[in-house]
C-alpha positions, 0 to 999 in steps of 0.5 A: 540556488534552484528550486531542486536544490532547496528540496534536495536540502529538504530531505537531508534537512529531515534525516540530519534531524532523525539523526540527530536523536537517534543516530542509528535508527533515527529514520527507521519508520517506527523513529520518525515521530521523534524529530517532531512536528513543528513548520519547519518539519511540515516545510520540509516535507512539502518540499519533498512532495513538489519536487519533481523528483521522484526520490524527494517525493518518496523520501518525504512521503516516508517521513509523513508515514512515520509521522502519521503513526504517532500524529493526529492529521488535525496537529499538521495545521488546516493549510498543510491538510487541505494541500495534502487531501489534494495532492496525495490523490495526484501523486497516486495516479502520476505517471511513470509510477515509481516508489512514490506512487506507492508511498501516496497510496500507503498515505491514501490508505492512513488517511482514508476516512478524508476520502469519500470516494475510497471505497470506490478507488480501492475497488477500481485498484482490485482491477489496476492493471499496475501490480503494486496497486493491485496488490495493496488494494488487496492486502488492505481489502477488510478496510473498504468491503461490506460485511460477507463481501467477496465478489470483489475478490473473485477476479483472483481466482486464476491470477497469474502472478507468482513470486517466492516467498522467501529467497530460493523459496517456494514459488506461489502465486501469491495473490490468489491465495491472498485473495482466498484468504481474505475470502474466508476471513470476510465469510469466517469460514474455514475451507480443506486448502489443499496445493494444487502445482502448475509448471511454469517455463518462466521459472522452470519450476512449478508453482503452487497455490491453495485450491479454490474448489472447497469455497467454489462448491460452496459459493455455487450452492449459496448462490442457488438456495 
């Protein structure tokens, strides 16, 4: 028998196990730390994370989220944490990226305080090239920024990603509005959003986006005192 095939039993072996307690949402995330931790399970998902791929990999990145949730990072056991320090990080910059990748950046971020150089990573991934990354690092900015800090997020000012909120909803662009509002969280300031619309050929639509202008005027005259 293959090495493949024993991490493919790996993660059948691991939802078999969430199944068992709870046969409809035993592998919901929030159920997951009710299969426990013991070796078998911690085995288990080492397997997953060897595998090569990237469905395994995904799947036993999942289960140590659910986990994570309920778990201390020391009840894993020293081995098991000083092979997971060292491979999150790999399998965050792998390539191609996929799910996993992702996965590995949401565990990054749960285990942030094992990373020294986080901050520093996550101020790199503001400027990812990759839109998952670029996006997380953003919805997770209050957990590495400095008090009041903002130049970080200026860069989204004219980002041109837009997407729909909802199915057949309104086109956004997304992150520069979720930039503008970590913007005034950081400040604790409220500033006069209003819409501003921009016709785009790809979606044959406008979309719209909260204008800077209010914080910008602001920031300008700040900068000047």
């Amino acid at each position: 028998m293959g090495n493949e095939t024993i991490r493919c039993l790996a993660v059948k072996r691991l939802k078999e196990r969430a199944k068992k307690i709870d046969p409809e949402h035993g592998t919901s995330l929030n159920n997951i730390y009710k299969i426990g931790l013991d070796a078998s399970v911690i085995n288990d998902i080492k397997d997953c994370l060897e595998s090569k791929c990237n469905i395994d990999v995904s799947k036993g990145l999942y289960f140590l989220m659910g986990l994570l949730q309920h778990y201390k990072l020391a009840q894993f056991g020293d081995e098991f944490i000083i092979y997971l320090k060292n491979k999150i990080p790999t399998l965050i910059t792998q390539e191609p990226k996929g799910q996993s990748s992702y996965f590995a950046l949401d565990c990054y971020i749960l285990l942030r305080n094992n990373y020294p150089d986080y901050r520093k990573k996550m101020l790199d991934l503001l400027n990812s090239t990759d839109l998952g990354y670029r996006k997380k690092a953003l919805e997770h900015y209050e957990t590495y920024c400095n008090p009041r800090e903002i130049e970080p997020l200026l860069i989204f000012k004219n980002d041109s990603y837009s997407t729909e909120l909802s199915m057949c909803g309104p086109l956004v662009f997304e992150l520069r509005n979720l930039a503008l509002e970590k913007i005034c969280k950081a400040l604790k300031k409220n500033f006069i959003l209003t819409k501003k619309y921009e016709y785009q050929e790809k979606w044959n639509d406008d979309v719209s986006w909260n204008d800077w202008e209010p914080f910008l005027e602001w920031w300008n005259k700040e900068k000047n005192k």
